[in-house]
VEXVEXRO-908161 format. One record per residue (C-alpha): x, y, z negated. Coordinates in Angstrom, 1 decimal, always signed. Layout:
X,Y,Z
...
***
This chain:
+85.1,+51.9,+133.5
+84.0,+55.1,+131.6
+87.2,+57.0,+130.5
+86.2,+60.0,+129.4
+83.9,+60.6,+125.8
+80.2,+61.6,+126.1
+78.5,+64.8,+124.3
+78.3,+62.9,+121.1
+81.6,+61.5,+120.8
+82.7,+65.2,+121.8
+80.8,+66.8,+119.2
+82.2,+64.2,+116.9
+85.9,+64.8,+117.9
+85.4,+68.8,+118.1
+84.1,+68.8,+114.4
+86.6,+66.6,+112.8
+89.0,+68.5,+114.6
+87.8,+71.9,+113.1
+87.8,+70.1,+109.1
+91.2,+69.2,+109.5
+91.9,+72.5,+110.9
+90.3,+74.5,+108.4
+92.0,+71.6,+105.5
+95.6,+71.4,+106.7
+98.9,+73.2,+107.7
+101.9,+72.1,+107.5
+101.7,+73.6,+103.8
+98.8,+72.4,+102.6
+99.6,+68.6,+103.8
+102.7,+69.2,+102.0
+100.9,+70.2,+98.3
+98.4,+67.7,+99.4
+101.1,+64.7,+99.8
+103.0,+65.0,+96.9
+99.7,+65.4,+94.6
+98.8,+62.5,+92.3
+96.9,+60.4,+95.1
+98.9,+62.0,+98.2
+95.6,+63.1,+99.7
+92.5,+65.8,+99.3
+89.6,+64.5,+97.9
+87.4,+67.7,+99.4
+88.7,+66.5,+102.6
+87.2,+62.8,+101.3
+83.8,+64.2,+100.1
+83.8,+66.1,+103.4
+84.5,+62.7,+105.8
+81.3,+61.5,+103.8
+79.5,+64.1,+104.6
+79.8,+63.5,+108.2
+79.1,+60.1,+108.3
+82.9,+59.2,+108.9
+83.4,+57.2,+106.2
+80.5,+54.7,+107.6
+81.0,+55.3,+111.1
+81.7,+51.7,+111.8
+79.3,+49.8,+109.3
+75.6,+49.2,+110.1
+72.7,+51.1,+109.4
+71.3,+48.9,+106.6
+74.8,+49.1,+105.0
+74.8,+52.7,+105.0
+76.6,+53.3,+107.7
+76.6,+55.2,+111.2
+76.6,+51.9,+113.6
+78.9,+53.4,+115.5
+81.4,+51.4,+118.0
+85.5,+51.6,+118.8
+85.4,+54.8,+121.3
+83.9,+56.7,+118.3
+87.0,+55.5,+116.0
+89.4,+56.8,+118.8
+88.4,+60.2,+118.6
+88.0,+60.4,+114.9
+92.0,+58.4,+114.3
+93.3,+60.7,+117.4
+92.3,+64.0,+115.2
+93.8,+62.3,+111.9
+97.1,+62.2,+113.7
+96.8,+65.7,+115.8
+96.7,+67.1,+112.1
+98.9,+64.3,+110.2
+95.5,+64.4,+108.1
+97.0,+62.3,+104.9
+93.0,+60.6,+104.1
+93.0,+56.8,+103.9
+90.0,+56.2,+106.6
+91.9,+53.5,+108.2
+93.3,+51.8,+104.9
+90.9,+52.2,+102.5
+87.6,+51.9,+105.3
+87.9,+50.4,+108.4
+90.4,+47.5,+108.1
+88.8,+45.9,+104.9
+85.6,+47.4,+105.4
+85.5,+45.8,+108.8
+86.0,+42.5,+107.6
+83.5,+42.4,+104.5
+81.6,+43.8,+107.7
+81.7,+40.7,+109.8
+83.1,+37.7,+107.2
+80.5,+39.1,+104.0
+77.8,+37.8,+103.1
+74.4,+40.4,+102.8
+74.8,+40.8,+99.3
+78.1,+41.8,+99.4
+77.6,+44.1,+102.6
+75.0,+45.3,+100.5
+76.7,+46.0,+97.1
+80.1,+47.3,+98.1
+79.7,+49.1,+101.7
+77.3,+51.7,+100.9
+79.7,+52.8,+97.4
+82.3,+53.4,+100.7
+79.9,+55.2,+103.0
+79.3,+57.4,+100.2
+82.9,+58.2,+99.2
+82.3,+56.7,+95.8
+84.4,+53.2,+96.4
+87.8,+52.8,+98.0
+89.1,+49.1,+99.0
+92.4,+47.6,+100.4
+93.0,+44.9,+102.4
+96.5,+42.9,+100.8
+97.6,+40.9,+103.6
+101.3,+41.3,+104.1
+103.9,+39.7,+101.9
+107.7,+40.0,+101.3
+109.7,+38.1,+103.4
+106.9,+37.7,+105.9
+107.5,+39.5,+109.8
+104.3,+40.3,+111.9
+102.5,+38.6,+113.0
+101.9,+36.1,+109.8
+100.1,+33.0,+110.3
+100.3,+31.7,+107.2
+100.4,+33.0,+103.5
+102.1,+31.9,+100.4
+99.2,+33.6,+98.1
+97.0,+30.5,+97.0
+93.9,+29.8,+95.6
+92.1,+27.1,+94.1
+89.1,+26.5,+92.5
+88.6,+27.8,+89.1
+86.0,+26.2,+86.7
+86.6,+27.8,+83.6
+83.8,+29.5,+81.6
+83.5,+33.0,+82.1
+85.5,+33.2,+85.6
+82.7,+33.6,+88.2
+83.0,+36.6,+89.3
+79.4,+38.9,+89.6
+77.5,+37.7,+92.6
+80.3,+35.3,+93.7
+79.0,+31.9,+94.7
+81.9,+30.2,+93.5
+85.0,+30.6,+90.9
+88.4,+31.1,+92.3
+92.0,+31.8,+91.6
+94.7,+33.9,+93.4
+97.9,+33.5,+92.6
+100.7,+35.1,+94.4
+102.2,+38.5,+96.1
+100.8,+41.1,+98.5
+103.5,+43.9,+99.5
+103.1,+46.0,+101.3
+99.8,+47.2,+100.6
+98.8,+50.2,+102.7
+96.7,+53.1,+99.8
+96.8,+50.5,+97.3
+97.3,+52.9,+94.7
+94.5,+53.9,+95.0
+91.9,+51.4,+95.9
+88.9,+50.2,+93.7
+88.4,+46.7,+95.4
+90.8,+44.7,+97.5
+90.1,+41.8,+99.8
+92.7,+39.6,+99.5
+94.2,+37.0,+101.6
+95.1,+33.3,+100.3
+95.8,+29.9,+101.6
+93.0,+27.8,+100.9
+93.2,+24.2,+99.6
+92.4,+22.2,+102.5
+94.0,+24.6,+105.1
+93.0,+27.8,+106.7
+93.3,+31.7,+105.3
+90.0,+32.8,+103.1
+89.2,+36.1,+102.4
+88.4,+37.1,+98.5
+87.1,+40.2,+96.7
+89.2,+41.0,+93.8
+88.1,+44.2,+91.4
+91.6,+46.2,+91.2
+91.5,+46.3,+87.1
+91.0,+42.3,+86.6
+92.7,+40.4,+84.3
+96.1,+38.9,+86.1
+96.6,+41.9,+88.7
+99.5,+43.9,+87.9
+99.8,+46.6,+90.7
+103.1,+48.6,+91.3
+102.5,+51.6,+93.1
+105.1,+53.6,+95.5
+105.6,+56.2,+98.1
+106.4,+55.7,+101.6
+109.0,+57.5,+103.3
+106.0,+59.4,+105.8
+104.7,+60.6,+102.6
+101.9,+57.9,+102.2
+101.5,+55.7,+99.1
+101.2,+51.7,+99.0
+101.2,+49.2,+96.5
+102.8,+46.0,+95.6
+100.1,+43.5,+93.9
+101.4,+40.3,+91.6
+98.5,+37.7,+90.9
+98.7,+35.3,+88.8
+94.8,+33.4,+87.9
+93.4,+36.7,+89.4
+89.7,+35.8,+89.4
+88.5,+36.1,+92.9
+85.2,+36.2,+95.0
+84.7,+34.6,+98.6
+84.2,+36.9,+101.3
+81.0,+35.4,+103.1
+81.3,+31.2,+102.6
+84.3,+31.3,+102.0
+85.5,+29.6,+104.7
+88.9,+29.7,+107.3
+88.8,+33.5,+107.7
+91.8,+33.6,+110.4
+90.0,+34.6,+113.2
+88.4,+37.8,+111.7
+92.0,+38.5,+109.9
+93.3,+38.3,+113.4
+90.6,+40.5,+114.7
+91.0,+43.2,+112.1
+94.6,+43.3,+113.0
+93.2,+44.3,+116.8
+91.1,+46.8,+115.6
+94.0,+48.2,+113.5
+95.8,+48.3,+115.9
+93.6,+50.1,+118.3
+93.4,+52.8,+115.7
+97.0,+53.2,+114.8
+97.4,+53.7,+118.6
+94.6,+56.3,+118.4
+96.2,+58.3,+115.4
+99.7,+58.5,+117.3
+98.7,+59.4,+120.7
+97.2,+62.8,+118.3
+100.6,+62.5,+116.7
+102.1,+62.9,+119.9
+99.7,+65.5,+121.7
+100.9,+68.3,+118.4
+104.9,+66.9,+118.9
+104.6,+67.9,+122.4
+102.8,+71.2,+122.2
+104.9,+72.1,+119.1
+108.5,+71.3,+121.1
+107.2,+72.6,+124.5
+106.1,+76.7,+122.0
+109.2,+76.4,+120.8
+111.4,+76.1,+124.2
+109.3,+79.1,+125.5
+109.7,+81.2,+122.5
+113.6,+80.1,+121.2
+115.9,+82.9,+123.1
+119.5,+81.6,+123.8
+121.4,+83.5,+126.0
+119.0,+86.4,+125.8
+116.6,+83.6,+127.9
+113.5,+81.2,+126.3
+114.8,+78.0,+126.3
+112.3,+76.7,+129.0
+114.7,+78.9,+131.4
+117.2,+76.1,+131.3
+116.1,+73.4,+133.8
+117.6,+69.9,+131.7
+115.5,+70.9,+129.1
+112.2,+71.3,+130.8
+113.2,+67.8,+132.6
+113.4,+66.3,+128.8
+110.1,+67.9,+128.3
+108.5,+66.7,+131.4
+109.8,+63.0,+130.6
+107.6,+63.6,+127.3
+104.5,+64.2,+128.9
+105.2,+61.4,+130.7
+105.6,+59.0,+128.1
+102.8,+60.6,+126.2
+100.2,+60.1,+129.4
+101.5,+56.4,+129.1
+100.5,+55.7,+125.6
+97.2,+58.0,+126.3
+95.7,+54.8,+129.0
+97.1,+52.3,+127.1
+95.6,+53.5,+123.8
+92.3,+54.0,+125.9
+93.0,+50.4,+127.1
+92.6,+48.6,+123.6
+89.7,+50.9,+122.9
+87.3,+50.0,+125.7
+88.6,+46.2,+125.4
+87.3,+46.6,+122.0
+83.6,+48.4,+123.3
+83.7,+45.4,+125.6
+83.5,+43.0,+122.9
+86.4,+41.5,+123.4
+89.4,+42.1,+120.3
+92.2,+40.5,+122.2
+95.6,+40.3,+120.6
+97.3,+40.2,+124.0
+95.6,+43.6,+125.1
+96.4,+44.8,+121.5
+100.6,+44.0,+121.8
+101.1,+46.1,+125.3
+99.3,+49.3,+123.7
+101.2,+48.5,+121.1
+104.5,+47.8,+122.3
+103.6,+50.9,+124.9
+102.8,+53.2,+122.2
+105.7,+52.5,+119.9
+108.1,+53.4,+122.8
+106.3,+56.3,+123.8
+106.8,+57.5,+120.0
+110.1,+56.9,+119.6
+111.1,+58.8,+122.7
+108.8,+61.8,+122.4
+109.9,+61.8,+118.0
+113.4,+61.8,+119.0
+113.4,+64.1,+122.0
+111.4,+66.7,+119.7
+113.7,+66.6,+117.2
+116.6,+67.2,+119.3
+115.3,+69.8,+121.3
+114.4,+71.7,+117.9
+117.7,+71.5,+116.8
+118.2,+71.5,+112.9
+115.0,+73.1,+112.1
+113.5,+69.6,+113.5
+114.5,+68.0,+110.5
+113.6,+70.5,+108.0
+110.8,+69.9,+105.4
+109.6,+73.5,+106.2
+109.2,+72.5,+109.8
+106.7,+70.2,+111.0
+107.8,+68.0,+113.7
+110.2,+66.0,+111.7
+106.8,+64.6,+109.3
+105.3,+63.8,+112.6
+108.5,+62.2,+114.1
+108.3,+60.4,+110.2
+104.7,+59.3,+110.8
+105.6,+58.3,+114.0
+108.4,+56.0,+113.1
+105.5,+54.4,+110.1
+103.0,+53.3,+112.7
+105.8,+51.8,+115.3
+106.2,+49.5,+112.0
+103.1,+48.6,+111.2
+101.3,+45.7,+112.0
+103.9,+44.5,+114.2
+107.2,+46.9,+116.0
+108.2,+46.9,+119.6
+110.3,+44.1,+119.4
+107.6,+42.1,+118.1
+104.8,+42.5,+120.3
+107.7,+42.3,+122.8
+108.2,+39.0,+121.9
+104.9,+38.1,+121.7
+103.7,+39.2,+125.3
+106.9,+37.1,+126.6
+106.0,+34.1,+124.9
+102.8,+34.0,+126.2
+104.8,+34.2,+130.3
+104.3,+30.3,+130.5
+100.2,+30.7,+130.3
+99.9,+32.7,+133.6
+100.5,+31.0,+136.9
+104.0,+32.2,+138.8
+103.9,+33.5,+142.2
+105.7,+31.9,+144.8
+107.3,+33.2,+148.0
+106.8,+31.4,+151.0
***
């Protein structure tokens, strides 16, 4: 198996890298956070530009056709630079699935306006009281034959009715696709326009300096994804790919934490020595690398299970549960061996510690996909000693 990227996907890496160079320091992430949408638009116009903001959709969609490895090296430079753009959010997740559950015309209509930078979607999943991973969903919809409620190019009239929260950038979106339990069982997947009537969105900051949303339905007018069908499979194969990515953006995460806390032990002077002089230290640092060259092959392991064509949730969990211990140790272990400036809004590696901590939490946290890779123990076949 092919570990390494070829000259394209280097290129790729290499010129995202220098953007997000060129965009951000630890200053201009800061002015660009706490602006109105919490991220640069320049940057935006730029990822369209390149291609990135269609780099998974197909060429008849406006897109760049191009597969998971690509989307490793792209979410990897997001994190190396904290880069605050909603590529995964407000492009690949729901993008993805009007990718595979939508129908042409939809493809057609909404996934170009997102190549181009012009349209920004959300994919409201989650609900209060609800812990990874959700089977079911409380949203519902039924069938809605009143005049005037069909929504444009729908092929049928539908109803949502419920509450999404959290919903990753869903301050800002244009479209969400929504999930709702469907009359006769199942999960569909429905495209709801983010100013229709019924939709009341409350908009908030997270604690890594991100933004979500909450979303209250009540008769929200809704078009089927596709035939409107049971969408669980895709939702659940979304989740994967997520996944893959969020792995992606904090194995770059973790590269910067690591080369900022290793500079500073060779520059910091106590003693009239660098810190690197003192032996425990460098041991802390080497037990770093090590946990960051353990998330590295298992991130790399959900990615080429994806190139194989083959989103398994299994495969998905260990990277995951991998890479959220890897974080916590390497976040923690930066900050302490910062001291106080780790924790200082001046400094950088507390906001990548924070970042850190956000993507241990999403889409499922250690204990989680802990608990889901041991209840899955009584499907393999126990060895026995003779």
């Amino acid at each position: 198996m092919q570990f390494e990227l070829d000259e394209e996907q280097k290129l790729l890496r290499d010129t995202v890298r220098d953007v997000l160079a060129r965009s951000y320091d630890n200053e201009k992430r800061k002015a660009a956070v706490e602006s109105e949408r919490g991220w640069t638009e320049s940057v935006w116009k730029q990822f369209a530009e390149l291609g990135l903001l269609g780099l998974s959709f197909a060429e008849d969609d406006g897109g760049m056709d191009a597969g998971p490895v690509e989307t490793f090296a792209v979410m990897t430079e997001i994190g190396r630079r904290l880069a605050p753009e909603p590529l995964l959010d407000c492009v690949l997740i729901p993008g993805g699935l009007i990718t595979e559950v939508g129908s042409t015309d939809q493809r057609q209509r909404i996934l170009p306006g997102v190549a181009e930078g012009q349209t920004l979607l959300a994919f409201a999943h989650s609900e209060p009281g609800t812990r990874w991973p959700a089977a079911e969903v409380s949203t519902s919809a039924t069938e809605d034959l009143r005049e005037g409620r069909r929504p444009a190019g729908s092929g049928g009239s539908w109803a949502l009715s419920g509450v999404k929260n959290p919903v990753l950038h869903g301050d800002c979106a244009d479209h969400f696709v929504i999930s709702a339990a469907l009359p006769g069982g199942g999960v569909g997947l429905f495209l709801v326009a983010a100013d229709a009537e019924g939709l009341t969105r409350k908009t908030y900051r997270t604690h890594d300096g991100l933004r979500g949303a909450s979303l209250e339905l009540s008769d929200v007018a809704g078009e089927p994804l596709g035939d409107g069908g049971d969408a669980s499979a895709a939702i659940v194969a979304s989740n994967v790919r997520a996944q893959a990515a969020l792995a992606a953006e904090a194995l770059g995460a973790m590269e910067e934490s690591l080369r900022l806390t290793t500079e500073y032990l060779k520059q910091r002077k106590q003693f009239g020595v660098p810190l690197a002089k003192f032996q425990a230290l460098t041991f802390r640092a080497a037990d770093m690398y090590v946990q960051l060259e353990l998330a590295r092959s298992m991130a790399l392991y959900a990615t080429m299970s994806l190139a194989d064509g083959s989103p398994d949730p299994t495969v998905a969990s260990r990277a995951k549960l991998q890479i959220g211990r890897s974080a916590r140790q390497i976040g923690q272990e930066s900050i302490q061996l910062h001291g106080g400036i780790g924790v200082t809004d001046e400094y950088p590696v507390g906001h990548y510690f924070s970042r850190l901590t956000a993507i241990e939490h999403t889409l499922g946290g250690v204990d989680d996909h802990l608990r889901v890779i041991t209840s899955s123990l009584k499907d393999h076949e126990m060895l026995g000693v003779s």
